[in-house]
N, C-alpha and C positions, 0 to 999 in steps of 0.2 A: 424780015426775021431778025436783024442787026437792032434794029430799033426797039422791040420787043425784048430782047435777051437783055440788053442795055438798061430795059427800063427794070425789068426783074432783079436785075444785076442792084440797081439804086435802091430801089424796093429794101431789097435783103440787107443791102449798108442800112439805110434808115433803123431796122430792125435791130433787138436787142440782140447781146453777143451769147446769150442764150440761144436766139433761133441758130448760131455757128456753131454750137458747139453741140447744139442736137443733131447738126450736121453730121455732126465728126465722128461722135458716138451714136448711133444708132438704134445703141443696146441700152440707152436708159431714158426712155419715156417720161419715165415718173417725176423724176427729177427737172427737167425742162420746163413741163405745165405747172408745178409748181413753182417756179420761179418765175413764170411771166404771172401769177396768179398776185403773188409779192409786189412787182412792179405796176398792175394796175392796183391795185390794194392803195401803194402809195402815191400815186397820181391823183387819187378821188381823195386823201385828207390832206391832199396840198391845195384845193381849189380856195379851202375858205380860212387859211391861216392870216390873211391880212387883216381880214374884221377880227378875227378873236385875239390878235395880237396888239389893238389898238389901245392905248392909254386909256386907263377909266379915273374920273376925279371921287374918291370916298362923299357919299353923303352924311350932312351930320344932323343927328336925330335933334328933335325938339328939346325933350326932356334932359339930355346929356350935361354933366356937371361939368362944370368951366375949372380945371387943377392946374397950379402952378408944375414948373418942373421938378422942383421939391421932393413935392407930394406925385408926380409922376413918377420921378425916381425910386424912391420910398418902396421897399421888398415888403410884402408880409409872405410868413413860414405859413404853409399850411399843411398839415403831416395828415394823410390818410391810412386808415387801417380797417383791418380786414372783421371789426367788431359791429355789431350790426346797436344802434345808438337804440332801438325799439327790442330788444331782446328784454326779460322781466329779468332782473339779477334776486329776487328774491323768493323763488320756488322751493318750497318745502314739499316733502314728503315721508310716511311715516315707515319708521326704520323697524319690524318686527323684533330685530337683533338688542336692539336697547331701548324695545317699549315707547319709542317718542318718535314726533315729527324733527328732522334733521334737515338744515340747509342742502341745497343743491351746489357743487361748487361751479361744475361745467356743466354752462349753457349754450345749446344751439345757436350759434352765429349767420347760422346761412339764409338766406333771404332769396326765396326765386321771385322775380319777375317776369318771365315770358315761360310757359310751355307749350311744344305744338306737338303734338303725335303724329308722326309721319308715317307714310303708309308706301315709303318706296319701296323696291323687291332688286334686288339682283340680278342682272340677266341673266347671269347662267341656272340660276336659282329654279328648282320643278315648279315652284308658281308663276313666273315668271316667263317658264314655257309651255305650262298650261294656258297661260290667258292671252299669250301670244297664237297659242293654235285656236282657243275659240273669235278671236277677230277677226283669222283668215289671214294674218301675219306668216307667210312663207319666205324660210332664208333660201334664199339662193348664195351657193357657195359656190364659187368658180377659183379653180386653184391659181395660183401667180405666178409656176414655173410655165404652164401653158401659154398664160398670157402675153409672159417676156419671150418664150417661143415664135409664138406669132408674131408678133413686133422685128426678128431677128430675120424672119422669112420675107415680110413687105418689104424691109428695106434692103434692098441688094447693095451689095459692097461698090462703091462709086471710086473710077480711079483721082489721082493728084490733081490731073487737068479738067478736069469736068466739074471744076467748084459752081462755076453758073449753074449747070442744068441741076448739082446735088442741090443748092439751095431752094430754087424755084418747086423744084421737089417735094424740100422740108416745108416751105411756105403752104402751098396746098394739100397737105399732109398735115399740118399742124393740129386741124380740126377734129381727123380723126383720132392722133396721137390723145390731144385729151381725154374724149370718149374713152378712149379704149383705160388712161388713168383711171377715171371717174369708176370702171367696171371693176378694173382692180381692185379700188379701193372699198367696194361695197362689197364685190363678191370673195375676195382673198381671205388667208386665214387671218384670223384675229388675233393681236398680239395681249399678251401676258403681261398686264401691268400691274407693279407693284403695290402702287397706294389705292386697293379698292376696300370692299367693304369689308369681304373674308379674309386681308391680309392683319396680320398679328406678329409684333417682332417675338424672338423667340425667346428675350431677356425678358418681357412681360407675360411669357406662360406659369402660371400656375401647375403641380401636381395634385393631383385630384386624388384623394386619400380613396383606397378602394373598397365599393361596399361590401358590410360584413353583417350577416343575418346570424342574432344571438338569438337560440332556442333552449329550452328549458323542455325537459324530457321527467315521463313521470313515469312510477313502475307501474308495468302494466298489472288489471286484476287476474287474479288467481281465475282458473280455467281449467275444466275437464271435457276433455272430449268424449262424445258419445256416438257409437253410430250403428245403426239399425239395418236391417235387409229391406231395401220396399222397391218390389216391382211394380211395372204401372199395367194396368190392365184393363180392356174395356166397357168389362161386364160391369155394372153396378155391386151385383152381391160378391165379387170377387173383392171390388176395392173395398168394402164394407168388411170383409175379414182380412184382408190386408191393415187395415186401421184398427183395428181391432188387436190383432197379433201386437203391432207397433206398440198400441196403449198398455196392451198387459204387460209389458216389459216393461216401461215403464214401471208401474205397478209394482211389479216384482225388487225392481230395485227401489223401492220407497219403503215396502217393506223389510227387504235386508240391512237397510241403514236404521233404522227405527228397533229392530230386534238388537243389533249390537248395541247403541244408545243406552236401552233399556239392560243391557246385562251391564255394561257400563257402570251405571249407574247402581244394581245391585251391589256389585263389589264394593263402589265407594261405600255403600250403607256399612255392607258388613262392616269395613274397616275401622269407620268412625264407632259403631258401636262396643267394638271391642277397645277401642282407644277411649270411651266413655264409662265402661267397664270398670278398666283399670284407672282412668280420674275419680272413680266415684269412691272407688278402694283408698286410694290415698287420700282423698278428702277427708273419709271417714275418721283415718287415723290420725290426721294432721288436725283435722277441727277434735277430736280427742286432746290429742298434746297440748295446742294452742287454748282447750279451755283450762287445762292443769299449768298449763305455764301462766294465762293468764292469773287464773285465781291464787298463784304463788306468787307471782308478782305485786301484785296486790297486795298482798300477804307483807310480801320483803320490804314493802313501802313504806308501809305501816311500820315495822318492827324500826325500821333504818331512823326514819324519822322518830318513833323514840327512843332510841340508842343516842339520836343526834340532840335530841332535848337536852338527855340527861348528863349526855357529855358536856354540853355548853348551858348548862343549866343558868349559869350567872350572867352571861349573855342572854338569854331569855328574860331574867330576871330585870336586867337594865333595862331592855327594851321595854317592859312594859310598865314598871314601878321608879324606875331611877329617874330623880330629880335633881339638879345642880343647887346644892342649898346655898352656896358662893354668888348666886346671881341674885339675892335678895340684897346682898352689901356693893355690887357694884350695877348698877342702872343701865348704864350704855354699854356694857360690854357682853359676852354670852362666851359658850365655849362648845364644843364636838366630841361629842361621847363615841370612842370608836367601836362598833360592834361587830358583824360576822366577817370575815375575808372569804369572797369567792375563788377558787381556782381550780381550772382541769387543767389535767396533765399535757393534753395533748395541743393544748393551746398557751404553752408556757411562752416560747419565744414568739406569739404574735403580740401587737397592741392590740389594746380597747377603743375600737374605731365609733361605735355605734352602744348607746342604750336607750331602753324605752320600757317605762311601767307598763304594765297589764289594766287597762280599763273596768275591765269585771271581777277581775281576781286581784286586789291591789295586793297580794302577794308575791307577786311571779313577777319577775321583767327581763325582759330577753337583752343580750350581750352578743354584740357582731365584734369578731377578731378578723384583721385585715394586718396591714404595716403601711405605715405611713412612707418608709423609707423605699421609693420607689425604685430604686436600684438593687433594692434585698425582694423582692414578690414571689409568693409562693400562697400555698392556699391557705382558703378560711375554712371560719368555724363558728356558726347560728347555735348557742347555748340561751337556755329556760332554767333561769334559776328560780328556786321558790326559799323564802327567810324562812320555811320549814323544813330546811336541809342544805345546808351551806358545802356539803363533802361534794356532792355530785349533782349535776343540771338534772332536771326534769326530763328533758329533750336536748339531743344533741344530733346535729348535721351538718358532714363536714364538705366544703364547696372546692370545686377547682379553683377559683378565684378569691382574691382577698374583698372579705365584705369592708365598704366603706359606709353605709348607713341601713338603717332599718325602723318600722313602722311596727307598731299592731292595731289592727282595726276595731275599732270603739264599738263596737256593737257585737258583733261578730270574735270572739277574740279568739280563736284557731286560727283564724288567716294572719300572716306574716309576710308585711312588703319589702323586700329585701334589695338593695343595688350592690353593685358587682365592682371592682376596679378594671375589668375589660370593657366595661360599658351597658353590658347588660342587666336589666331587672329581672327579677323573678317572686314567685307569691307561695309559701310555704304553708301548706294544710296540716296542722297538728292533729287532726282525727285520721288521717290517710297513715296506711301503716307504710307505705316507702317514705325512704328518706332524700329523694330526688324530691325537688317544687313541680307543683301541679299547673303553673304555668312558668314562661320563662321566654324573652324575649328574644331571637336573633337578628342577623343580617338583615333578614327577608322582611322580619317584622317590625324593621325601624329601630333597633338597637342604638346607644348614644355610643359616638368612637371613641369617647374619653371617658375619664372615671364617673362614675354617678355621686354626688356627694349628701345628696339629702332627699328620702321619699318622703309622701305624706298620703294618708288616704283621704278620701272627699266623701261628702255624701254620694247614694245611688243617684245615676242619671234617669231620666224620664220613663226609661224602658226595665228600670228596677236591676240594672247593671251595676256591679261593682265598682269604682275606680280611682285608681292614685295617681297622685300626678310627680315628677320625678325633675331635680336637676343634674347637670353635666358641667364639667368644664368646653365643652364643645359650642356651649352657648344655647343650646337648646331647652326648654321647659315643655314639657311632654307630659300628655293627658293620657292614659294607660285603661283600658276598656275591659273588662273581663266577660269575655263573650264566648257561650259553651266553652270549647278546650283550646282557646288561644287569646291571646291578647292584642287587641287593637289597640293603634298608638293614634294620637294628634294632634302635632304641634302647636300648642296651645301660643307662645312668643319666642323667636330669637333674640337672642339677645345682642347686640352692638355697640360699637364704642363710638358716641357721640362725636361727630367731624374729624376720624381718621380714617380715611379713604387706601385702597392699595390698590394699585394696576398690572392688571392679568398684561400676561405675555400680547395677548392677542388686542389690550389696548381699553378691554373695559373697565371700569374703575366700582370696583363692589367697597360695603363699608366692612368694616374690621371685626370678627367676632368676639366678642367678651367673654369670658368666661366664668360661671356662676359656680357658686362654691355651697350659697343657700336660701334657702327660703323657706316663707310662713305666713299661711292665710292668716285673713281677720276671723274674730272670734262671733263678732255679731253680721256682718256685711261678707255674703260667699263671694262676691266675685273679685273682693280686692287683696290683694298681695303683694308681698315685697321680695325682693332678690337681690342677693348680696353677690358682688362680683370681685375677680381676684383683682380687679384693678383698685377695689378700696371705696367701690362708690355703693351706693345700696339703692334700688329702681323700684319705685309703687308703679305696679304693673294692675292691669286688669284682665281677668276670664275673657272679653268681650271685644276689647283690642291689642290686638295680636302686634300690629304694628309700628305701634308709638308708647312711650311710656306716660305714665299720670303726671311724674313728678323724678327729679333725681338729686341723689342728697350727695356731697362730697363728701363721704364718711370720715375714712381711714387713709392712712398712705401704704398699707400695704392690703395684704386677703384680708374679707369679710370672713371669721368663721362659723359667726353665728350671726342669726338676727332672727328675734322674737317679740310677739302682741302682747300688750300685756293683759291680764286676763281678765281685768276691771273694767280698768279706763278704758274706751275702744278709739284714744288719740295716740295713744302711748304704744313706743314699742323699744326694744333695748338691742343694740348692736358691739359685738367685740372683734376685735383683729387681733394679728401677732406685729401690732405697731406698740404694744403694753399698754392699750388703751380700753375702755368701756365706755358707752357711750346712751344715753337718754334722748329721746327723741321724743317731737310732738310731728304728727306726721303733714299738719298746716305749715310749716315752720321747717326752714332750710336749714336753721343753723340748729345743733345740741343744747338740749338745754342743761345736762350735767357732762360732767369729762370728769373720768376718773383715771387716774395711772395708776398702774400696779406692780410696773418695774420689774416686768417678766414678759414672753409674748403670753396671750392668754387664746386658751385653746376653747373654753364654750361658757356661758352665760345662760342662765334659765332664773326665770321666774317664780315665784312660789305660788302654790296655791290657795293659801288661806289668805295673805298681804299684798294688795295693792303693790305697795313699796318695799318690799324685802325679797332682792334678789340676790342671787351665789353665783361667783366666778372662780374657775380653776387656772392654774396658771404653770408653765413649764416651770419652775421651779419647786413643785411640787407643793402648794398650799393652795389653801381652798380661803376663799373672801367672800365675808357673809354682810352685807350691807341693808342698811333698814332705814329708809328716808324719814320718814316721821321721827326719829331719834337722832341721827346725824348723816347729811348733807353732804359731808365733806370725807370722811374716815371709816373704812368698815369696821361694824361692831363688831367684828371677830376676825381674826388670821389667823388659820394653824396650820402646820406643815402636816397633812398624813400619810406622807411614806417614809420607807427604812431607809431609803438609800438617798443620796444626796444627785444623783444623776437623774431616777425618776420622773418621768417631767409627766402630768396628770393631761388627760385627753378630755372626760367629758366628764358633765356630769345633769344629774336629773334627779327631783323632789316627788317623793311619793307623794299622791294623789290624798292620801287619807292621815295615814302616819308620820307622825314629828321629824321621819329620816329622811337622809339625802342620799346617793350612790352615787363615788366617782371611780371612775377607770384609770390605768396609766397603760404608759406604752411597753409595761413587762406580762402584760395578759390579766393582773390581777384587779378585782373589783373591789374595794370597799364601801362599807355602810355606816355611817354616823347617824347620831344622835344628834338632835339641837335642843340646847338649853333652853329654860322658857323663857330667856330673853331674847332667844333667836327666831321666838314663835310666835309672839306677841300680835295680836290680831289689833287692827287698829279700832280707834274707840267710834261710835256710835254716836253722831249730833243729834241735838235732842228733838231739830227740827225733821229728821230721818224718821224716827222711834213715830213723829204724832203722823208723819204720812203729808206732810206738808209740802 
C-alpha cells in the first residue's frame, strides 16, 4: 500500500497545479476543465513550431525588372478616393420647371461588387423555433445551481492531512468532473450577449413619427323617414292585403305632394299675372310718352340745328365756299382757316385723349376725354359730335374711368371700341337706349393691368364674329372676340425688350416686358403690323407669330406716340415721339428715310387722305405742322399756332375722310376744326405713263 500511495502521490506532482487546486476548491468544476482544456490546447500547437519557424529564401520570378537603389528608393504618391472613375459625369434630364433638359450635378458614386442574401434566423427568433421543432431538435435545459449542488455533495470536505488520498480522489474523479462541465454547459441557462443580431445602441434609434389617417367627410343626403304597420302572416290572402294596405299609403302620399305642388303653382300664376297686368299698364303709357318725346326730339333736333346754321351762318359759309385767294401769290406755303370749336361743359377740365371720324357719316366723329396727368384721374366722357351742331354732342356717355383711345367701326358705324385707363375695353352701341357698353371686359375676361392706349377694329373672323384688337403698356396686344354677350380675348404677342433678362427670387430668369403705347395694321396685307413701344423702338409684328418679331427699328429715344401706314405706298409708314422728332420710314430699311424736328414733344402724326405725301403733326406747344413732300422735303408748308392760350399743349389730331378739314384736341377738353387752303390740299399730279395704263 506504501508503494501505491507513493506512486499516486508522484502521479499528482507530475500533474498540473490545476489538478491542486481543484483539490482544494471542490466547488468549481467548471473552471479546472477548462483550464486543463487550455493546457492541451497548447501542447498540440507546440508539436510543429520548428518546421514553420524555419528560414525560407524569397524566390525571384522570371519576368522581374532588375531597379537600381535609386529607383528602389523613389516614393510615388498615390491618393485614393471614394469617386467611382466609371460613374457618367454627363446625365441630363428634363427640368418641367424651366421647360429644358438640365445637367445632373450629383452622381451616384457607389459601386457594389459582391451580394449575397443570407438566410440566417436568430435563435431565439419563432422561426427559428419552428424549424428547430420540425427536425426533432429538443433543448434539454438542466439548471446550473443543481448542478454546482451536486458537485458540492460528491465531494466531501477532506481534512489538512489526507492531501494524498484528496488528490488520488481528484485524479479519478477528473473524468467525471468534466462530464458533468460539458452537461452544464449545454444544458444551463443561456447567457445574454450584447453584440447579437437584435441588439441596437440606443444613440442610433430613430423616432418613428406616429401614423395619422386624414379623412375627408361629406354632408350626408337629405333623408325622410317613412314608416308603415306591416305584420307578417301566414295566409297568402292576408299578406296580399297587407301589401296592399302598405301601397295605398303610399299612394296617398304621392298624391298629397302633387295636389300641394299644383296649388303651388296656381298662386305663382295668379301672381305673375297680376304683375303683367300692371307691366302691360305702364308700357302702354310709357310707349305713349316715349313716342311724344321721341317725335319731339326729333322735332328739337331739327329746330337746334337750324338755330345753329343761322347762328354760325359764316362759319357754314367758309366751310363750304371760302377759298384762300393769298395761296395763288405764294406756291409752297398754305394756311388754316379756323371753323367750329367743340365743347361740353361737363367735360371742361378733362383732356382730349382720343378722336376718330365716322366712316359712313363723315360728319360725326367721336371725342374720348381722359387726363393724361396720371396723378389728377377721375372719369371720362365718350362724346358724337356732328359739324351740324357744334353747341352739343349727338351722343354723350360718361365712364367711371378716364378714356384713353377709341375706334368706330367701318362698316357698322353704331359700334364704338373704347379703352379704359384701368385697363379695361369696352364696345358702345349707339342704337341701344342705355348709356352703360354692351360689352365690357374684366378680371375674369383677360382685362389689360395697365392703361389701354390704342384700339383698332379688324375685319369679322371666320365665324362672322366682330373683333378689335387693343394695346397696353403691360406689353400685351390682344385680339378681342365679340361673342353673343361677352367678349373673348387672345393674346395675339407680348411684347419684350430685346436681351434684358430679370431674375425672380426663386432664380428664374424671364425677359423684361415692353410696354406699347401703339399700333397700326397694313392697309393692303391683314396680318402685318407695327408697335410702337415706350422704349422708343417701333416692332413689325405679325397675326401669325406670336413670338418673335419681323423686324425692329431703333426709332426714337423716348415713347412712340403714334405710328401710322401710309395709305398709298404700302412701304411707308410715319412715326412721332415726345423726343421733338417725326420720323419717315421704308419698312425694308432699318434706318428713316426723313427726320423732321419740330422743337416741341409732339403728341400725334396722321396722314392725309387724298396725298400720298402730305402729313400733319401737332405739337405741345400748341401748333399744328402741315408738310407736303412733293413741294418741300425739308420745312412744313404751314405752322400755325391754334389755341388761346400759351400753355395749351394740343393732343391729337385727325383728317376728314371726305372734307378739306382737319380736327385737333388739347389737353383743356376743347376740339377744334380747320380748314386747309388749297395749297394744303393739292393732290399730286398724275404721270402720263399712269393715265395710258402702262
Amino acid at each position: 500500500m506504501p508503494a501505491q500511495q507513493k506512486a499516486a502521490t508522484v502521479k499528482s506532482k507530475q500533474g498540473s497545479n490545476s489538478q491542486t487546486q481543484s483539490t482544494k476548491a471542490p466547488a468549481k468544476p467548471v473552471k479546472a476543465t477548462s483550464k486543463r482544456k487550455d493546457d492541451d490546447d497548447a501542447t498540440e500547437l507546440g508539436d510543429g513550431t520548428d518546421d514553420w519557424l524555419q528560414g525560407k529564401t524569397p524566390v525571384k520570378p522570371p519576368d522581374q525588372l532588375d531597379l537600381t537603389e535609386a529607383e528602389l528608393k523613389e516614393e510615388f504618391t498615390r491618393i485614393l478616393t471614394a469617386n467611382n472613375p466609371h460613374a457618367p459625369q454627363n446625365i441630363v434630364r428634363y427640368s418641367f420647371k424651366e421647360r429644358s433638359y438640365k445637367p445632373i450635378s450629383s452622381v451616384d458614386q457607389l459601386a457594389v461588387h459582391f451580394v449575397l442574401e443570407g438566410n440566417l434566423l436568430h435563435q431565439d427568433s419563432d422561426e427559428a423555433r419552428r424549424q428547430r421543432v420540425k427536425q426533432g431538435m429538443v433543448e434539454e435545459k438542466a439548471p446550473v445551481e443543481s448542478a454546482l449542488l451536486e458537485a458540492d455533495e460528491e465531494t466531501p470536505d477532506t481534512p489538512t492531512g489526507g492531501e494524498e488520498t484528496a488528490e488520488a480522489e481528484t485524479e479519478d474523479g477528473g473524468a467525471e468532473d468534466r462530464a458533468e462541465s460539458v452537461e452544464i454547459k449545454g444544458g444551463g441557462r443561456e447567457r445574454k450577449i450584447t453584440n447579437q443580431f437584435n441588439f441596437s445602441e440606443r444613440a442610433s434609434q430613430t423616432l418613428n413619427n406616429p401614423l395619422r389617417n386624414r379623412e375627408c367627410q361629406t354632408e350626408p343626403p337629405p333623408r325622410s323617414n317613412f314608416s308603415a304597420a306591416a305584420i307578417s302572416h301566414t295566409r297568402k290572402e292576408e299578406e296580399i292585403k297587407e301589401m296592399m294596405y302598405l301601397q295605398w299609403e303610399i299612394y296617398d302620399a304621392y298624391v298629397e305632394e302633387l295636389q300641394k305642388q299644383e296649388k303651388s303653382k296656381e298662386k305663382q300664376k295668379a301672381l305673375l299675372s297680376k304683375k303683367e297686368e300692371d307691366r302691360g299698364k305702364k308700357a302702354v303709357l310709357t310707349e305713349t310718352q316715349s313716342d311724344d318725346i321721341t317725335k319731339v326730339t326729333r322735332v328739337a333736333k331739327i329746330i337746334e340745328r337750324m338755330v345753329n346754321q343761322n347762328t354760325f351762318d359764316d362759319i357754314a359759309q367758309d366751310f363750304k365756299y371760302f377759298e384762300d385767294a393769298s395761296d395763288e401769290f405764294r406756291e409752297q406755303e398754305g394756311t388754316l382757316l379756323p371753323l367750329w370749336k367743340f365743347q361740353y361743359d361737363k367735360a371742361k377740365r378733362l383732356a382730349v385723349t382720343a378722336l376718330c371720324w365716322n366712316q359712313k357719316y363723315k360728319d360725326i366723329f367721336a371725342v374720348g376725354h381722359g387726363s393724361y396727368d396720371f396723378t389728377k384721374q377721375s372719369h371720362g366722357m365718350l362724346l358724337l359730335y356732328s359739324l351740324k351742331n357744334s353747341t352739343f354732342p349727338e351722343y354723350a356717355f360718361a365712364t367711371a374711368s378716364g378714356i384713353m383711345c377709341l375706334d368706330i367701326h367701318g362698316s357698322l358705324s353704331h359700334l364704338v371700341a373704347v379703352g379704359f385707363y384701368d385697363g379695361c375695353v369696352a364696345v358702345y352701341n349707339l342704337t341701344e337706349e342705355t348709356t352703360n357698353p354692351v360689352y365690357k371686359s374684366s378680371a375674369k375676361s383677360g382685362k389689360h393691368t395697365d392703361p389701354v392706349w390704342q384700339v383698332k377694329w379688324q375685319k369679322d373672323d371666320m365665324d362672322n364674329n366682330h373683333n378689335f384688337y387693343s394695346i397696353s403698356s403691360d406689353g400685351r396686344v390682344v385680339s378681342w372676340t365679340l361673342v353673343k354677350n361677352e367678349l373673348v380675348f387672345t393674346d395675339v404677342i407680348k411684347l419684350s425688350i430685346e436681351g434684358a433678362v430679370t431674375e425672380e427670387p426663386e432664380g428664374l430668369q424671364l425677359p423684361t416686358m415692353a410696354c406699347g403705347t401703339s399700333f397700326d395694321f397694313h392697309k393692303q396685307t391683314e396680318y402685318l403690323f407695327l408697335v410702337g413701344t415706350e422704349e422708343g423702338k417701333i416692332h413689325k409684328c405679325s397675326k401669325s407669330y406670336s413670338s418673335q418679331f419681323l423686324e425692329t427699328y431703333n426709332a426714337h429715344n423716348m415713347a412712340v406716340d403714334s405710328v401710322r401706314w401710309n395709305h398709298f405706298h404700302p412701304k411707308v409708314f410715319i412715326s412721332c415721339s415726345s423726343d421733338w422728332t417725326v420720323k419717315i420710314w421704308d419698312h425694308t430699311i432699318n434706318t428713316p428715310m426723313f427726320t423732321f424736328d419740330l422743337n416741341s414733344a409732339v403728341g400725334d402724326v396722321a396722314w392725309s387722305p387724298y396725298s400720298s405725301t402730305v402729313f400733319a403733326a401737332v405739337t405741345a406747344d400748341g401748333k399744328v405742322h402741315v408738310f407736303d413732300l412733293s413741294i418741300n422735303k425739308y420745312e412744313p408748308i404751314c405752322q400755325q399756332p391754334v389755341v388761346a392760350k400759351k400753355k395749351t399743349k394740343l393732343t391729337h389730331i385727325e383728317f376728314n375722310p371726305v372734307y378739306p378739314i382737319i380736327i385737333v384736341g388739347d389737353d383743356r377738353g376743347y376740339v377744334t376744326s380747320l380748314k386747309l387752303s388749297p395749297n394744303l390740299r393739292k393732290k399730286p399730279k398724275v404721270k402720263e405713263n399712269q393715265d395710258r395704263g402702262e
